[in-house]
N, CA, C and O atoms as a MOPAC input file, in Angstrom:
PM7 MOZYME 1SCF
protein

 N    -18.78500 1   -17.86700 1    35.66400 1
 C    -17.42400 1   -17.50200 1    35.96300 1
 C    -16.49500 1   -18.65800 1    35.59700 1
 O    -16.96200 1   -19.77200 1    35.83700 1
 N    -15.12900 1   -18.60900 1    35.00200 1
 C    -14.56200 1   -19.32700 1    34.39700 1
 C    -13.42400 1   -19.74400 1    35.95900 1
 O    -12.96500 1   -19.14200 1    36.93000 1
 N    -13.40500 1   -21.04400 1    35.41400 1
 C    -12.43200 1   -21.67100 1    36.91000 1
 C    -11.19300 1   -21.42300 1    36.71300 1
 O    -10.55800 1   -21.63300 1    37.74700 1
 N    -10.35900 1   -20.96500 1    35.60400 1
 C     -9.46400 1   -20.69100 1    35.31000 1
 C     -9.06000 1   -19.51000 1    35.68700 1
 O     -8.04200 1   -19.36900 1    36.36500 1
 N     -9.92800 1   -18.35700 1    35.23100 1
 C     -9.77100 1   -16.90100 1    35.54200 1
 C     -9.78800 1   -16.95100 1    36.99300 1
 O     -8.93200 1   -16.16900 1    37.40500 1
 N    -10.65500 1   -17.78400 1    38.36300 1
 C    -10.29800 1   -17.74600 1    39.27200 1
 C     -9.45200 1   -17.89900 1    39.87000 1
 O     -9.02100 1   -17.02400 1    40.62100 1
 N     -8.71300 1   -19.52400 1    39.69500 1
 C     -7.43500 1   -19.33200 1    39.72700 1
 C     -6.51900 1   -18.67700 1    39.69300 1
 O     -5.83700 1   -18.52400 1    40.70600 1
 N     -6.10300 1   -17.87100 1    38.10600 1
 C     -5.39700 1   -17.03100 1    38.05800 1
 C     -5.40300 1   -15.76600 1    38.77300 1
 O     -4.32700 1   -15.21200 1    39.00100 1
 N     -6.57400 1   -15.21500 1    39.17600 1
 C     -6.83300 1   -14.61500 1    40.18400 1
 C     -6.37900 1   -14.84800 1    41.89500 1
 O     -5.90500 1   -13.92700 1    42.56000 1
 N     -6.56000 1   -15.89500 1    42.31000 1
 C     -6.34400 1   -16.27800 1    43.61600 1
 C     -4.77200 1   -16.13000 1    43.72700 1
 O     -4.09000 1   -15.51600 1    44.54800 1
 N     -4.43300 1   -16.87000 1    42.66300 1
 C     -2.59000 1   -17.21000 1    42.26300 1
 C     -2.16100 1   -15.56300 1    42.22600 1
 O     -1.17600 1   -15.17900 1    42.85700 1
 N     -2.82400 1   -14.82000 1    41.59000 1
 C     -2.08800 1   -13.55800 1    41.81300 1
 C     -2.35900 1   -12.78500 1    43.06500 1
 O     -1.46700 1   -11.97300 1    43.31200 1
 N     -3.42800 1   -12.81600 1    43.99500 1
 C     -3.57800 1   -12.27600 1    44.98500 1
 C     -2.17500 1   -13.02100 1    46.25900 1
 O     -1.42200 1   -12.48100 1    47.06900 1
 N     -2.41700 1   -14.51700 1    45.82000 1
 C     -0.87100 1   -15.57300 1    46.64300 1
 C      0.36900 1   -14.18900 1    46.13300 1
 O      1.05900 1   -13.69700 1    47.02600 1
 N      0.44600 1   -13.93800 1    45.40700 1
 C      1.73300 1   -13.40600 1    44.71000 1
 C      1.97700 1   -11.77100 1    45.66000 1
 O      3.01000 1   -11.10800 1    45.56600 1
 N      1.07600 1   -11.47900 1    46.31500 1
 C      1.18300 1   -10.33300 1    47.16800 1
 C      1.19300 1   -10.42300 1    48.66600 1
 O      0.99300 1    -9.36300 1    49.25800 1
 N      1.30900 1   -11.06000 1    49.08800 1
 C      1.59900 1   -12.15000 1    50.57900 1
 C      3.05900 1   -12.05900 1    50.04900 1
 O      3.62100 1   -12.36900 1    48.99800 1
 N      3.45900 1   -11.45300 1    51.32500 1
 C      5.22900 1   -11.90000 1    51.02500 1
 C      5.70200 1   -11.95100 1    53.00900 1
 O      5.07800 1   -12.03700 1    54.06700 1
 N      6.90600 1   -11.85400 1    52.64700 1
 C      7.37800 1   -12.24700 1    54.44700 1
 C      7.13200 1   -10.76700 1    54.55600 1
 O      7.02300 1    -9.98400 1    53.61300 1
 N      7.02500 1   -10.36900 1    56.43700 1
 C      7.77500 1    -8.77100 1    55.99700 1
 C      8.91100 1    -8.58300 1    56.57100 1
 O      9.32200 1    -9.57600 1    57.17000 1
 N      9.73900 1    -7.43600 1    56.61700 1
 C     11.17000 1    -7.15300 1    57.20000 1
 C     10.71200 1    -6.69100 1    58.41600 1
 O     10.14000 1    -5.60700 1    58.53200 1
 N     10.98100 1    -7.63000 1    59.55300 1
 C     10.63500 1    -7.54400 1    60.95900 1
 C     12.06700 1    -8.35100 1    61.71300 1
 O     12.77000 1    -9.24100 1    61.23500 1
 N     12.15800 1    -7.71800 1    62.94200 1
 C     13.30200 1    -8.60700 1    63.90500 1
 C     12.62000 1    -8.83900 1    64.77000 1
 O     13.22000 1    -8.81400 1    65.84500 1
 N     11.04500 1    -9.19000 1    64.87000 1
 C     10.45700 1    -9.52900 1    66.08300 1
 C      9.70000 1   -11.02500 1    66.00000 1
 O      8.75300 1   -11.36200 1    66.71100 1
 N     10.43000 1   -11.95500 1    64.82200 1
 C     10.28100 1   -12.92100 1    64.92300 1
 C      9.38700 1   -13.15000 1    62.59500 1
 O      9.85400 1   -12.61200 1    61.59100 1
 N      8.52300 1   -13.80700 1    62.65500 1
 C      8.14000 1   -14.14200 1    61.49400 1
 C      6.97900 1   -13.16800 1    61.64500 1
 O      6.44100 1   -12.90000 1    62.71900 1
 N      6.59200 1   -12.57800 1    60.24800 1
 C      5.52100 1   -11.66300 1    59.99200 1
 C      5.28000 1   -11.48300 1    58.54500 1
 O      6.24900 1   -11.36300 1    57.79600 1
 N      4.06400 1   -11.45400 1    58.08200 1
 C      3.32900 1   -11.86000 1    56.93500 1
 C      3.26100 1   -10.18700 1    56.53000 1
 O      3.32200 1    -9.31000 1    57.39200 1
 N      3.10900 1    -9.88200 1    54.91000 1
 C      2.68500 1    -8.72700 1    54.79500 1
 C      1.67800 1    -8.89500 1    53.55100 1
 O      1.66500 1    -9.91800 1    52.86600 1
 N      0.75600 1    -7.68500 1    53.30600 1
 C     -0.40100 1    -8.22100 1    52.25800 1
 C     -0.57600 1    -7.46100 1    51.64100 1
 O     -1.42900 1    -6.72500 1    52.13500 1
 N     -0.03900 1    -6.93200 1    50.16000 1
 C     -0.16400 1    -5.25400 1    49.51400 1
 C     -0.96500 1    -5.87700 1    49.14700 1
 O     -0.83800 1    -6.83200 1    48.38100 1
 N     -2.65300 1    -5.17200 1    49.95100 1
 C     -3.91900 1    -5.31200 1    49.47200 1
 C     -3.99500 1    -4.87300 1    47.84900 1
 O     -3.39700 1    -3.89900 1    47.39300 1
 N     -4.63600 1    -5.55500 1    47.26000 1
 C     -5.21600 1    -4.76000 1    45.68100 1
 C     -6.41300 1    -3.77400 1    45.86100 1
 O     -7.19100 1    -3.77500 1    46.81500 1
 N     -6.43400 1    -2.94300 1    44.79900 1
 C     -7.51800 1    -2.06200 1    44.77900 1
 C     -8.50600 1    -2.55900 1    42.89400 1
 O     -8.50300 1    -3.00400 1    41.74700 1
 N     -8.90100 1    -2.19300 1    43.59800 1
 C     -9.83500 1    -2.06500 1    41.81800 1
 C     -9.01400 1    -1.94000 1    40.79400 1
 O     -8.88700 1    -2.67100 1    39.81200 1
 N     -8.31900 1    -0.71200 1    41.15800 1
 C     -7.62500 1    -0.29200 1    39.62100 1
 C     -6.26500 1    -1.47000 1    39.56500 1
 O     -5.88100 1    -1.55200 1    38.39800 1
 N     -5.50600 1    -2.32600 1    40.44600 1
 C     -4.79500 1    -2.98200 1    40.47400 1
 C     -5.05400 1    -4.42700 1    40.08400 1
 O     -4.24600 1    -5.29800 1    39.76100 1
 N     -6.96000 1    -4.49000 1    40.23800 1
 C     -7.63600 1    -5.78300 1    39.60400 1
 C     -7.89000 1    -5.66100 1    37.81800 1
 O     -7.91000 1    -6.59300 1    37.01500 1
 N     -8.06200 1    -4.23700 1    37.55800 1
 C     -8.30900 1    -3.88500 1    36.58700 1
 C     -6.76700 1    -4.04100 1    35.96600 1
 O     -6.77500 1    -5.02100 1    35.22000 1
 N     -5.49700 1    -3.44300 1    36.00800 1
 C     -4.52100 1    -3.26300 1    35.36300 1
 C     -3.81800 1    -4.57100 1    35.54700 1
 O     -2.60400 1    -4.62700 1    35.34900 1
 N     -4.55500 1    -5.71400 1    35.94200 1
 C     -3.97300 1    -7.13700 1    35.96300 1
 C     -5.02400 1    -7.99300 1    35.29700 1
 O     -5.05800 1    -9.22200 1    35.36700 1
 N     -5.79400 1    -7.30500 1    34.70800 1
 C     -7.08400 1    -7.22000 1    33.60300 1
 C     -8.08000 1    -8.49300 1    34.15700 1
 O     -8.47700 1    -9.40000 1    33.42600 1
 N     -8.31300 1    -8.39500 1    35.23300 1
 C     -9.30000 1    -9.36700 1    35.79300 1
 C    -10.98700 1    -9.12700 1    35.26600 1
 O    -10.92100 1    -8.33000 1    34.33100 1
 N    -11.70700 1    -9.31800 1    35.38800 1
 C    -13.17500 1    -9.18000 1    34.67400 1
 C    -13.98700 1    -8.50700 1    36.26100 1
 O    -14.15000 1    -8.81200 1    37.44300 1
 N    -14.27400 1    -7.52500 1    35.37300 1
 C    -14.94300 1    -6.80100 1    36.66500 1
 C    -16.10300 1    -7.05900 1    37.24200 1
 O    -16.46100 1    -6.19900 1    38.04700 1
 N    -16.99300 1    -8.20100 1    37.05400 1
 C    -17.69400 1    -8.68200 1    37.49900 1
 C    -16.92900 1    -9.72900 1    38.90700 1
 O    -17.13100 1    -9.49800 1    40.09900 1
 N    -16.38700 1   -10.43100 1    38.57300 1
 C    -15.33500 1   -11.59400 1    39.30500 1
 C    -14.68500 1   -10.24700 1    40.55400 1
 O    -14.64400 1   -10.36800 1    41.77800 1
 N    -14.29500 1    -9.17900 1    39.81800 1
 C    -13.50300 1    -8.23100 1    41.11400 1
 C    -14.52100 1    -7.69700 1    41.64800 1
 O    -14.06300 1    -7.65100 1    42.78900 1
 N    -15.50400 1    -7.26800 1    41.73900 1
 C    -17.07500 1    -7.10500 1    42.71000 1
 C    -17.32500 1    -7.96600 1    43.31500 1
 O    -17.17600 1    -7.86400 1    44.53300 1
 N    -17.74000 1    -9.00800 1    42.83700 1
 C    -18.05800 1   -10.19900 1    43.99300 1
 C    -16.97100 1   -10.70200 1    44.76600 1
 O    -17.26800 1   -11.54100 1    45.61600 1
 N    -15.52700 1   -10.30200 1    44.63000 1
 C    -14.82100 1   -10.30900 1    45.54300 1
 C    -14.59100 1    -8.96800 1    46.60100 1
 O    -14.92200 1    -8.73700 1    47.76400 1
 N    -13.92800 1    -8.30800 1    45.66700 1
 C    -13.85300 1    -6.83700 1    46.91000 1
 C    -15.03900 1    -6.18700 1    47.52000 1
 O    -14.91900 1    -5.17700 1    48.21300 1
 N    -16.14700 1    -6.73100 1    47.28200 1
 C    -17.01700 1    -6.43400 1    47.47600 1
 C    -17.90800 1    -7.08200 1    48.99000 1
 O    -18.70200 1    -6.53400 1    49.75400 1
 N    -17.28000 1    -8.59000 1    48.94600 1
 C    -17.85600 1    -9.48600 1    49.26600 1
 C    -17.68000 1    -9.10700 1    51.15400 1
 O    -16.92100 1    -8.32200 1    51.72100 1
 N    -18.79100 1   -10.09700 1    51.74000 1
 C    -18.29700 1    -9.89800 1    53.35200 1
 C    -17.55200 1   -10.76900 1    53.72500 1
 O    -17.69400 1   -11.23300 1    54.85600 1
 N    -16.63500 1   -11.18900 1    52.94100 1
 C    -15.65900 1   -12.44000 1    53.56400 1
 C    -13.83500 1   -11.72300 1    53.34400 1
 O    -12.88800 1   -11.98300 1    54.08700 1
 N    -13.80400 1   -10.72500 1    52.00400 1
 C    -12.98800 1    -9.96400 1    51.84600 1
 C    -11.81200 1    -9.83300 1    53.16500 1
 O    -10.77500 1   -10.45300 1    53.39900 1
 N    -12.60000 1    -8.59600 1    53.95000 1
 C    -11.57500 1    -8.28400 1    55.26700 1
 C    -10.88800 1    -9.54800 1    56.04100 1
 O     -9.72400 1    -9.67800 1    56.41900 1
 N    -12.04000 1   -10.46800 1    56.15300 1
 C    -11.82000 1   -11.16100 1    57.14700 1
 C    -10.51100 1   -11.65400 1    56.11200 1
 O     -9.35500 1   -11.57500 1    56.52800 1
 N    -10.75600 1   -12.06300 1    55.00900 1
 C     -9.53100 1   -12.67000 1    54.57700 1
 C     -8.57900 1   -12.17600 1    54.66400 1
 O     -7.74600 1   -13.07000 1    54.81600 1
 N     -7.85600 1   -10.72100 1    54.66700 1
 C     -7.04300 1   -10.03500 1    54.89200 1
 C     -6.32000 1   -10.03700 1    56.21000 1
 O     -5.09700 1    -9.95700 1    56.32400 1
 N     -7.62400 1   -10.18800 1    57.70200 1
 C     -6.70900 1   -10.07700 1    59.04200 1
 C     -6.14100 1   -11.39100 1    59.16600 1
 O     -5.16300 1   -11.52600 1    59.90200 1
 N     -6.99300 1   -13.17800 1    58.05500 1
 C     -6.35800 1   -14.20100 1    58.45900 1
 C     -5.08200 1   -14.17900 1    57.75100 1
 O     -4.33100 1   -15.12700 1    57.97500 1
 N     -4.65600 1   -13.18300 1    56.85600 1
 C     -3.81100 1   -13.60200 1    56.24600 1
 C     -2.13000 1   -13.25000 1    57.16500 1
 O     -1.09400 1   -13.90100 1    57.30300 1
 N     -2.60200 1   -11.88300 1    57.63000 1
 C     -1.59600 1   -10.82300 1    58.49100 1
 C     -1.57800 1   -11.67900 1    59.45100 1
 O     -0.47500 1   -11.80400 1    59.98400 1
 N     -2.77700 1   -12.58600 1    60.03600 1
 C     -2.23900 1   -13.75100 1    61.59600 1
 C     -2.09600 1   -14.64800 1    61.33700 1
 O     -1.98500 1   -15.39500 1    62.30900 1
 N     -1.98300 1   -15.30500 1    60.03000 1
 C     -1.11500 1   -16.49800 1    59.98000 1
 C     -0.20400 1   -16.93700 1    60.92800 1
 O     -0.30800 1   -18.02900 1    61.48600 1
 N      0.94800 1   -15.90100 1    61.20100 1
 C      1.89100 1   -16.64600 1    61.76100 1
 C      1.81000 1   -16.59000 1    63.17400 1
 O      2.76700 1   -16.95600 1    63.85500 1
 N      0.84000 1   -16.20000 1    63.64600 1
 C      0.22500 1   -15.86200 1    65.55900 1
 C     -0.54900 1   -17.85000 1    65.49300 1
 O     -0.94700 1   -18.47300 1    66.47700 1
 N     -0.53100 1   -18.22000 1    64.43400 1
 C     -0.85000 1   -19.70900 1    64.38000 1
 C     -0.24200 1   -20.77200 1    64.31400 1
 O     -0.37600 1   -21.90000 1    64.78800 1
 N      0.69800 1   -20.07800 1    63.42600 1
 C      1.89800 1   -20.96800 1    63.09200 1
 C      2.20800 1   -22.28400 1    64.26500 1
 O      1.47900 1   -22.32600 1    65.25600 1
 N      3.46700 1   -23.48300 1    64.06900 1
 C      4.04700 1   -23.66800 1    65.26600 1
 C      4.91900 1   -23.37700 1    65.17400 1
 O      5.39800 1   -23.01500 1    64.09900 1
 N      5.68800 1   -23.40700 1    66.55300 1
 C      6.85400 1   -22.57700 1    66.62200 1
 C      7.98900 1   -22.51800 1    65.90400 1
 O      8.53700 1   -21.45400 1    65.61200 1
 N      8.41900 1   -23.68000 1    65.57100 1
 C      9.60500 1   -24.32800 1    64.64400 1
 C      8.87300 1   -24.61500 1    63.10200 1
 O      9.18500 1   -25.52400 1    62.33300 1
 N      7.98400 1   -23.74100 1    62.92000 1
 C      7.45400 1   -23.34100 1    61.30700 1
 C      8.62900 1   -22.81400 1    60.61000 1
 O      8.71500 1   -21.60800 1    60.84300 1
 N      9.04700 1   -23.00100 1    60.27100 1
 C      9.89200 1   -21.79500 1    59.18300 1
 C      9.10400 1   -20.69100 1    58.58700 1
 O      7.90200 1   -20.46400 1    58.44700 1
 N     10.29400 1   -20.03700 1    58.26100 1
 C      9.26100 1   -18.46500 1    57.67200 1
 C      8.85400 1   -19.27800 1    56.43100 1
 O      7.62500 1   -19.32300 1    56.39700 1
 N      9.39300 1   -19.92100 1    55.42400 1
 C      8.63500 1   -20.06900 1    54.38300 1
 C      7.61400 1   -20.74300 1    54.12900 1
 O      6.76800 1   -20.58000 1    53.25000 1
 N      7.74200 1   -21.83000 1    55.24500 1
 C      6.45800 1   -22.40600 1    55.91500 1
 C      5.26700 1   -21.58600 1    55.96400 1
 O      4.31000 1   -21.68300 1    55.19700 1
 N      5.39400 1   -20.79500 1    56.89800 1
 C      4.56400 1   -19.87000 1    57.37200 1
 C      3.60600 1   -18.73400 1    55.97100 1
 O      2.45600 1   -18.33600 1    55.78600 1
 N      4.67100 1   -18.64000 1    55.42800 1
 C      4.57600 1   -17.72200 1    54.32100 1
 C      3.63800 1   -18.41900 1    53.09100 1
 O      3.02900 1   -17.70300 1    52.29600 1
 N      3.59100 1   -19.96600 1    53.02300 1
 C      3.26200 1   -20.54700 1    52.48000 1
 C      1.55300 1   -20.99800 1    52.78900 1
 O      0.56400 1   -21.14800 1    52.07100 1
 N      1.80700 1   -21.09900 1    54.10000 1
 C      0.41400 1   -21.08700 1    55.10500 1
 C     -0.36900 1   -19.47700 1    54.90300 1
 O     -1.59700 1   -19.42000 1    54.83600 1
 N      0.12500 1   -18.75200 1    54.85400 1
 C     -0.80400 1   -17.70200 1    54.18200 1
 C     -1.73500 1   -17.43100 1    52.91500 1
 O     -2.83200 1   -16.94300 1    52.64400 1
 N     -0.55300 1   -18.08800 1    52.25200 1
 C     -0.48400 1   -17.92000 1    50.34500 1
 C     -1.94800 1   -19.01200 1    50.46100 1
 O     -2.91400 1   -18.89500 1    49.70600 1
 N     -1.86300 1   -19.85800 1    51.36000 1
 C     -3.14800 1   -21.12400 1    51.27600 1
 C     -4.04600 1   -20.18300 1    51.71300 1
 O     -5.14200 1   -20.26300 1    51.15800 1
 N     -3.86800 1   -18.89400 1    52.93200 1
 C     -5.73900 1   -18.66900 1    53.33300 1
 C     -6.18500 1   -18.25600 1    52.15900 1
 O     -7.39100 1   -18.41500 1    51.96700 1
 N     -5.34600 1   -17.61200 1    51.03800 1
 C     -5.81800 1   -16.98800 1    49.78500 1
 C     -6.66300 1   -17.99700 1    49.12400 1
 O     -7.86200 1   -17.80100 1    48.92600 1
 N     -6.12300 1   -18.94300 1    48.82400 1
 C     -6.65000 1   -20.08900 1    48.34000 1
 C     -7.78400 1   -20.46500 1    48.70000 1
 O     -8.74000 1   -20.60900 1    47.93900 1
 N     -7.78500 1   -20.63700 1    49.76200 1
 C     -9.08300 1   -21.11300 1    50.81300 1
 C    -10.30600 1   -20.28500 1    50.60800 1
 O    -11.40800 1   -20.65400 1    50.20300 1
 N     -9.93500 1   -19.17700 1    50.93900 1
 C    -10.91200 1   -17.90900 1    50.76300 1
 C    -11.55600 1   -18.29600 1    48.99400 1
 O    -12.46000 1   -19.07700 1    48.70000 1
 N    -10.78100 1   -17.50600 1    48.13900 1
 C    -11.55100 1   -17.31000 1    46.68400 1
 C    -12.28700 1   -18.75400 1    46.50500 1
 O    -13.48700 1   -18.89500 1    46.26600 1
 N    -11.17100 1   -19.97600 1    46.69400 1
 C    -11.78700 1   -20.72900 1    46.25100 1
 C    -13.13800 1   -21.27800 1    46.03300 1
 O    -13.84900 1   -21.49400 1    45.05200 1
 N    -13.28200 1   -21.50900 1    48.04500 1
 C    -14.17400 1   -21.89400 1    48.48200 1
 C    -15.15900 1   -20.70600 1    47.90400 1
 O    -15.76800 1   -21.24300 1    46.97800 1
 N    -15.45600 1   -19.77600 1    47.98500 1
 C    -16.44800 1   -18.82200 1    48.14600 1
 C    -16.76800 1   -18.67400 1    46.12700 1
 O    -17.85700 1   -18.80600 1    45.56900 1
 N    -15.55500 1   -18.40400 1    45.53400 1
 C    -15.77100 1   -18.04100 1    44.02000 1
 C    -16.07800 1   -19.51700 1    43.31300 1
 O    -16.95200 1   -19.51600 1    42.44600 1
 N    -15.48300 1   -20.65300 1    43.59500 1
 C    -15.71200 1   -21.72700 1    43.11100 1
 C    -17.50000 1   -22.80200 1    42.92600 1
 O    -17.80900 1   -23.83300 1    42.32800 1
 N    -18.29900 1   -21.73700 1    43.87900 1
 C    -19.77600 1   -22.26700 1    43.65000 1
 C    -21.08700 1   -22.16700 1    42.55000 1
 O    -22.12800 1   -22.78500 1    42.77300 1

């Protein structure tokens, strides 16, 4: 697997983490990808199996939505927003990078 294509991968999954429109304080949102959204962003379908596939997947998804239940208080949203965009990071990296 090429370290590059991961990257670019991780970097585009960061790119779907956005704030969401909430008045109940800071809140993360995550337009999960599907296959065909790994495919039409022409990722290598081997690399999108061992991810969507993987048992670390979900979990990465609920850390991403509780980011900000972690946050501290005087985080800023973009702070916060930024602290998400990292579990992405964290996740592929660690796990696709071996």
């Amino acid at each position: 697997m090429d370290k590059d294509e991961i990257k670019r991968m991780y970097e585009w999954i960061q790119s779907r983490v956005t704030l969401a429109d909430t008045s109940d304080g800071i809140a993360i949102s995550f337009d999960e990808p599907d296959p065909d959204d790994f495919s039409d962003a022409d990722f290598d379908p081997e690399l999108v199996e061992l991810t969507l596939e993987s048992d670390w997947w979900e979990e990465m998804v609920i850390d991403i939505v509780e980011t900000p239940d972690y946050a501290e208080p005087n985080d800023s949203a973009d702070q916060v927003l930024e602290y998400a965009r990292d579990v992405v990071k964290e996740y592929v990296a660690k796990r696709l990078f071996t």
